[in-house]
Every structure is written in C-alpha cells, then in structure tokens.
One Martini backbone bead per residue (centre of mass of N, CA, C, O) as a GRO file, in nm:
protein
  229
    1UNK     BB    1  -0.827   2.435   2.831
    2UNK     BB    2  -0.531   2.480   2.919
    3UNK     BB    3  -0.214   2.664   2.907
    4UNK     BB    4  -0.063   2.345   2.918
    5UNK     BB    5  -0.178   2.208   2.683
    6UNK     BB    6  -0.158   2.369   2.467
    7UNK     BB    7   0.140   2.389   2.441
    8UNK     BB    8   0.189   2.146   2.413
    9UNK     BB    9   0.037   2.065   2.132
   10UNK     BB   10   0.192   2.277   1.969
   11UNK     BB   11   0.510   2.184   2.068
   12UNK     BB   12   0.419   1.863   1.920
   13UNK     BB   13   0.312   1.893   1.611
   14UNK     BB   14   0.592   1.879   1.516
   15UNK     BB   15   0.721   1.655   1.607
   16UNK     BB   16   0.507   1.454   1.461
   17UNK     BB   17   0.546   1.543   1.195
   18UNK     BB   18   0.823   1.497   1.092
   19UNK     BB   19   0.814   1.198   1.125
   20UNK     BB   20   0.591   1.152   0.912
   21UNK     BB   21   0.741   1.295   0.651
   22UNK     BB   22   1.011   1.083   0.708
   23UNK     BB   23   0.864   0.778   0.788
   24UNK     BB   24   0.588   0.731   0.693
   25UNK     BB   25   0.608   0.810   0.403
   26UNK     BB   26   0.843   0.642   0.295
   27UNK     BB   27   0.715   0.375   0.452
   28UNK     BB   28   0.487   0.350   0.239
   29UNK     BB   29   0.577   0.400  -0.064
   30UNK     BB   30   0.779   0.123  -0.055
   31UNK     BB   31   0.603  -0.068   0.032
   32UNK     BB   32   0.372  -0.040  -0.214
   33UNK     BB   33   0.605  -0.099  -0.421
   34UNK     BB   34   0.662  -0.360  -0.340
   35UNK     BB   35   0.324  -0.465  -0.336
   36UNK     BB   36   0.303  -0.383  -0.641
   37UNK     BB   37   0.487  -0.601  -0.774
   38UNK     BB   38   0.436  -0.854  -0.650
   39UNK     BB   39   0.099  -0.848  -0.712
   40UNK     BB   40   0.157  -0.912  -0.992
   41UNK     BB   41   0.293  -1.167  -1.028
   42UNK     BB   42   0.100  -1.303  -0.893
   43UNK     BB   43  -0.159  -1.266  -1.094
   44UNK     BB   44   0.007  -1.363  -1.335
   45UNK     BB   45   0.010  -1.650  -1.199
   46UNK     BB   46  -0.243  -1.713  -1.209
   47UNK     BB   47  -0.366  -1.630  -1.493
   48UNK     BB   48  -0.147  -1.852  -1.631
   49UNK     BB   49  -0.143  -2.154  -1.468
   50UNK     BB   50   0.107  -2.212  -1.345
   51UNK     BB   51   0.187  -2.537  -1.236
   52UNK     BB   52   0.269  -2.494  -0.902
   53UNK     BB   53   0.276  -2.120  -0.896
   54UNK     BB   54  -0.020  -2.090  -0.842
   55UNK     BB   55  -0.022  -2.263  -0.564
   56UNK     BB   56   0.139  -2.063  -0.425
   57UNK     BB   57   0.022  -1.823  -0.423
   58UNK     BB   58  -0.230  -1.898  -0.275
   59UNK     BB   59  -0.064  -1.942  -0.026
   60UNK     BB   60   0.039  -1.644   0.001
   61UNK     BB   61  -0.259  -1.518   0.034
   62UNK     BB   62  -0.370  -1.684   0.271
   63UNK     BB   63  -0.165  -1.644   0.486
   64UNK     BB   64  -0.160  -1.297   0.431
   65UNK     BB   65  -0.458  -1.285   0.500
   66UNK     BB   66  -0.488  -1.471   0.749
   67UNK     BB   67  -0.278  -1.291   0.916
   68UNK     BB   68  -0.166  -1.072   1.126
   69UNK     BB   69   0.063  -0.800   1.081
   70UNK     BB   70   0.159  -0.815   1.365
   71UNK     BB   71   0.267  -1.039   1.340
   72UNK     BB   72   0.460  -1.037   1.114
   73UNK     BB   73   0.632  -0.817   1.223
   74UNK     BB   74   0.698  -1.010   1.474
   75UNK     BB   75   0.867  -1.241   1.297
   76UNK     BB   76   1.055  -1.057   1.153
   77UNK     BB   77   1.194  -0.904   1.395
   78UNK     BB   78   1.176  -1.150   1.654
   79UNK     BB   79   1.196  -1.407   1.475
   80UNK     BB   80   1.458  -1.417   1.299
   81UNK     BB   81   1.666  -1.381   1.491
   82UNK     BB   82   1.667  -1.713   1.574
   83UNK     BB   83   1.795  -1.763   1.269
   84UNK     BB   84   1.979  -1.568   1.187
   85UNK     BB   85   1.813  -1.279   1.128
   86UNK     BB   86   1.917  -0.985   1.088
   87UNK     BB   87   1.651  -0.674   1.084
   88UNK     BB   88   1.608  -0.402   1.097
   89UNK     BB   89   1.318  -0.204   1.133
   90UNK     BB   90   1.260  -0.026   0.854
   91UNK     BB   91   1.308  -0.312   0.685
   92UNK     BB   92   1.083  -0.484   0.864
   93UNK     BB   93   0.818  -0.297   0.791
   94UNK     BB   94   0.837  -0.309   0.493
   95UNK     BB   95   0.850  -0.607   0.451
   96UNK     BB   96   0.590  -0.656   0.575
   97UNK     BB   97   0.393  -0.478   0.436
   98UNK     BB   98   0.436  -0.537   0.207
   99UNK     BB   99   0.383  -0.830   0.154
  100UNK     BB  100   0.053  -0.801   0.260
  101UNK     BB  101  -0.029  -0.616   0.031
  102UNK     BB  102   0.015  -0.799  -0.157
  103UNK     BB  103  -0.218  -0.984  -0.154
  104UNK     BB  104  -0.413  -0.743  -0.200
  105UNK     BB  105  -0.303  -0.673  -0.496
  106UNK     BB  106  -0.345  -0.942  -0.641
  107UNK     BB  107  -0.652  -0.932  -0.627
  108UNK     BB  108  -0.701  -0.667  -0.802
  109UNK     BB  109  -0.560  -0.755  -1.041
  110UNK     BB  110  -0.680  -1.006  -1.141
  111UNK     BB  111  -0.961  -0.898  -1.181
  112UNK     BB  112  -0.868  -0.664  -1.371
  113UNK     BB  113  -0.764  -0.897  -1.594
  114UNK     BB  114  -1.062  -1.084  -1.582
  115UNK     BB  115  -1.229  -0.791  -1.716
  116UNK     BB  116  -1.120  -0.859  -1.970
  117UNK     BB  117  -1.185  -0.948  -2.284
  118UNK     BB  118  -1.110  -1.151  -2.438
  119UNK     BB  119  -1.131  -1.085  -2.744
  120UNK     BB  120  -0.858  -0.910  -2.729
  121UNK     BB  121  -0.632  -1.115  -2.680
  122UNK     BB  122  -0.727  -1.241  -2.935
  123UNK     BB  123  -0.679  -1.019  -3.147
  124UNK     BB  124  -0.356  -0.956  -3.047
  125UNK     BB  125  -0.265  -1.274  -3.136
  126UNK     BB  126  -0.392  -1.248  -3.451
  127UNK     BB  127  -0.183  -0.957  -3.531
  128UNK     BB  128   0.110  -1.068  -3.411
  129UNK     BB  129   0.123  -1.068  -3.095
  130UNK     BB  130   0.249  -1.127  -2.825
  131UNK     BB  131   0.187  -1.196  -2.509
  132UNK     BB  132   0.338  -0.977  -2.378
  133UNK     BB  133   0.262  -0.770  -2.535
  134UNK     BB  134  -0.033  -0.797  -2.518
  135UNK     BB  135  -0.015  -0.733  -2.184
  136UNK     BB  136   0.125  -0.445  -2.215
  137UNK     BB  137  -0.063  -0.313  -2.469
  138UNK     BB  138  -0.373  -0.420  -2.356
  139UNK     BB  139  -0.456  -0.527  -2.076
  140UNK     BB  140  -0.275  -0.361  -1.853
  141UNK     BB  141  -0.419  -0.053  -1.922
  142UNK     BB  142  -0.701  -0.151  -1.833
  143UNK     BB  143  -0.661  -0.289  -1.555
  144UNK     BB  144  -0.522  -0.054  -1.428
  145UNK     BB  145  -0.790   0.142  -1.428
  146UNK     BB  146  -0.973  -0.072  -1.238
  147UNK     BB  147  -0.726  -0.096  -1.017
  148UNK     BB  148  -0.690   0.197  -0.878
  149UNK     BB  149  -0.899   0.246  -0.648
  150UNK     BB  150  -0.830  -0.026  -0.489
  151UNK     BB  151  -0.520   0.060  -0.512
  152UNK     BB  152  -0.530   0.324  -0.316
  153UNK     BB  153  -0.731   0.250  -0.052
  154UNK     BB  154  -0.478   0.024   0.002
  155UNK     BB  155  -0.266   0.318   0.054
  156UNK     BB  156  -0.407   0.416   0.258
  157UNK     BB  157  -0.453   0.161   0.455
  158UNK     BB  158  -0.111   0.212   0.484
  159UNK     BB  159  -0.085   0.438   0.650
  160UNK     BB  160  -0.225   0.371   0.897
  161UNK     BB  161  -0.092   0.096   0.949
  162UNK     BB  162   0.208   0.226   1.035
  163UNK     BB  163   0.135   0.233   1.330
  164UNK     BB  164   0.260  -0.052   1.406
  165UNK     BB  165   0.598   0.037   1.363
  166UNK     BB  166   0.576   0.114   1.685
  167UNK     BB  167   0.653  -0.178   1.787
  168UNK     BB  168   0.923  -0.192   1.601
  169UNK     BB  169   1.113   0.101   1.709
  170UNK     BB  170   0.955   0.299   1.495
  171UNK     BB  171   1.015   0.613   1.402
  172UNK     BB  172   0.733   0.774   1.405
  173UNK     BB  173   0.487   0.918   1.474
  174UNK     BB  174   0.359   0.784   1.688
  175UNK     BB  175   0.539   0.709   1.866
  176UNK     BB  176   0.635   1.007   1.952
  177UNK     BB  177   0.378   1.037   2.086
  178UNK     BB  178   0.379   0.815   2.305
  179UNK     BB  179   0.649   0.954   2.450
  180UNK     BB  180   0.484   1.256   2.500
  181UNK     BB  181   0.306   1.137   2.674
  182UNK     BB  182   0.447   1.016   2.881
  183UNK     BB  183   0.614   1.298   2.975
  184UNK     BB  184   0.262   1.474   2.991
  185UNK     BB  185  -0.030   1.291   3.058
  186UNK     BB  186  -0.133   1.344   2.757
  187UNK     BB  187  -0.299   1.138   2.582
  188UNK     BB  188  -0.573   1.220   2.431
  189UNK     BB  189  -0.453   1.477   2.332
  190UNK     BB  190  -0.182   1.313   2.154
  191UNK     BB  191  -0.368   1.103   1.975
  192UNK     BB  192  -0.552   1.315   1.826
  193UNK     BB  193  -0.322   1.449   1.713
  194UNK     BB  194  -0.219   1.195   1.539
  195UNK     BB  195  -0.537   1.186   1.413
  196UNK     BB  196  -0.486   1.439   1.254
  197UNK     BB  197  -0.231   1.380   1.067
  198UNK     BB  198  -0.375   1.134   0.911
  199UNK     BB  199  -0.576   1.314   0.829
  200UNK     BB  200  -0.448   1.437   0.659
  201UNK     BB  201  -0.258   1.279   0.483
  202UNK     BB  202  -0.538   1.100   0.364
  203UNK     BB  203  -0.698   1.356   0.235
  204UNK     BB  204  -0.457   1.405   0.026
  205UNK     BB  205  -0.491   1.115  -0.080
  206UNK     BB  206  -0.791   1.172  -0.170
  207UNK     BB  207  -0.760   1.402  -0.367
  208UNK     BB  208  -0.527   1.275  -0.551
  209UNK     BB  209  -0.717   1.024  -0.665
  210UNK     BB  210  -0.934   1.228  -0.770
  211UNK     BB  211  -0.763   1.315  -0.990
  212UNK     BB  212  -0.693   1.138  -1.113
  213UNK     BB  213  -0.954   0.992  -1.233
  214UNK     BB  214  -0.988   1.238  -1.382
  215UNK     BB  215  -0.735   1.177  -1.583
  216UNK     BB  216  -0.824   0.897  -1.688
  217UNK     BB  217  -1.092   1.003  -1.786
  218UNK     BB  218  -0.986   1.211  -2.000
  219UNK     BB  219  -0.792   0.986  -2.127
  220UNK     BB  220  -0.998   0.820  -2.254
  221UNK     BB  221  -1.150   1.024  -2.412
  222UNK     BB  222  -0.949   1.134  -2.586
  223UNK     BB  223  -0.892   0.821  -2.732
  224UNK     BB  224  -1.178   0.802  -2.829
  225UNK     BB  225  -1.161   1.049  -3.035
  226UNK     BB  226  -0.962   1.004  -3.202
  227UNK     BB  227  -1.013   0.717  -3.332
  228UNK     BB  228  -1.303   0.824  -3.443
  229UNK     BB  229  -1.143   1.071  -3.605
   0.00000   0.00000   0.00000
C-alpha cells in the first residue's frame, strides 16, 4: 500500500463518517419511526378483520414487499414530480424506505399479536377491559417482546439500505465516499472504507439488540418473580 493511498484513507475517513453520522444515521431513525408507527396499524387492520381496510393492507404489503426498494424511490423522487409532487431528497428517502420497510414490520407485528394466546383476550375482556384497553394493557407489551429481535434486524438491515439514497442525491456516507473515489481513482479502498464503517455502525446496533433483549429478559423474570411472591 502506497504512502499516497494511505494519505488519502486516513484523511477520506472523517470526510465519509461525518456524514454517516449526520444524515445516514438520522435518515435511519426517522425512516424506522415511519416504518414502526405505519406496521403496527397496518397489523392492527389485518388482525381486526375490519372488511375492506384489510384488504387494503394486504394489497400494500404485497406492493411494498414485492417491487424493488430502489424502484420505489425513483418514482417518489422522480415519478412523483411528473404528477406535480415535488418531494426534496431527503425526505422522499425518508418516505420511501418508511413506507417500504412498513409491510415488513407490519407482518412481524402480526404474526406477533396472533403468537398471543386468545384466552388472554379472552379473559382480560371478561373482567371488563375494553378491547384498546385489552390490546394496550395485554397484547401489545407481549407482542412487541416477540417481534423485537425481528424488528430490530429489519433496523439493522435499513442501516445498509441507507446507501440506497445516494441514487437520489442524498449526501450520505456512500456518497461521499463515491465522490472521493471519482476524484482519488482509488474506488476499491474508499468502497471498502465505506464498508468498514457500515460494518461498524451495524456492529454497534447489533450490540445494543444484544443488550436490550437481556434487558427484556431480566424484566420479564423480575415481573414473574413479583407476581410469585
């Protein structure tokens, strides 16, 4: 390795994690919070059965999971404005990976409400729980223990997604580091270099996974020891 590939390496680091900091992890989160509010109503509709709106979801979640991420971000960034919608960058990136990562949180959100026991329901609407009440206060925090490790590797696997957003001008990580190839010639180290700090970023979020869901599980053991004694 050269004294000039290095050079370039050490001082291209900053430049590209920077924005990963600013704009990859921030458009992460927001997408995320998008994808997890959209996912549980759409769950909610299917497992309420109310007729017509369930219908509804299925044909969103068969859309958004059968049609390519990057499609879909090319007719919101670029379709959208023929029709007169015009949607800056970073939140029709925002709107795309939301929405797209809704039907994959919506079915584990399902499968996750539908791993409850009814005679929970059952019994938490026998002593005179109302059905949101049922659902906030019994489903819902059992629910969401189930479907945590599956969303949080849907969150993992919207980190790497992220370099998508670098198709629609958004200055991302990827970005940067492409920009820097273009005027370096040295696409293979600063690829790589982008893949190392994905690979951390990813790293870091798979440690917090590991750590909440020891969390989950001491307060689900603390909650049955209580109720024991």
């Amino acid at each position: 390795m050269t004294d000039r590939l290095i050079n370039i390496l050490l001082t291209s680091f900053t430049k590209i994690l920077i924005p990963g900091i600013k704009v990859t992890i921030p458009l992460t989160i927001i997408s995320f919070a998008v994808s997890l509010v959209l996912g549980l109503l759409l769950a909610l509709v299917q497992v309420a059965g109310v007729r017509g709106l369930k219908q509804l979801a299925f044909i969103y979640i068969w859309i958004f999971r059968g049609t390519p991420l990057l499609v879909q971000l090319f007719i919101i960034f670029f379709g959208l404005p023929g029709l007169g919608i015009m949607i800056n960058a970073f939140p029709a990136a925002v709107l795309a990976f939301g929405l797209n990562l809704a039907a994959y949180n919506a079915e584990v959100f399902r499968s996750a409400i539908e791993a409850i026991p009814k005679g929970q329901t059952e019994a938490a609407l026998m002593v005179g729980l109302t059905r949101p009440q049922t659902y906030r206060r019994v489903v819902m925090p059992q629910a969401f223990k189930i479907a945590f490790p599956s969303l949080f590797n849907n969150l993992i696997s919207l980190l790497k997604d992220t370099s998508l957003a670098s198709s629609i001008t958004v200055i991302e990580l990827f970005t940067v580091s492409q920009q820097i190839a273009s005027r370096t010639y040295e696409p293979f180290a600063l690829y790589c270099e982008a893949a190392l700090i994905y690979l951390i970023f990813s790293t870091a979020l798979t440690w917090l996974q590991t750590w909440l869901e020891k969390k989950f599980v001491w307060s689900s053991r603390s909650a049955h020891y209580a109720s024991e004694s």
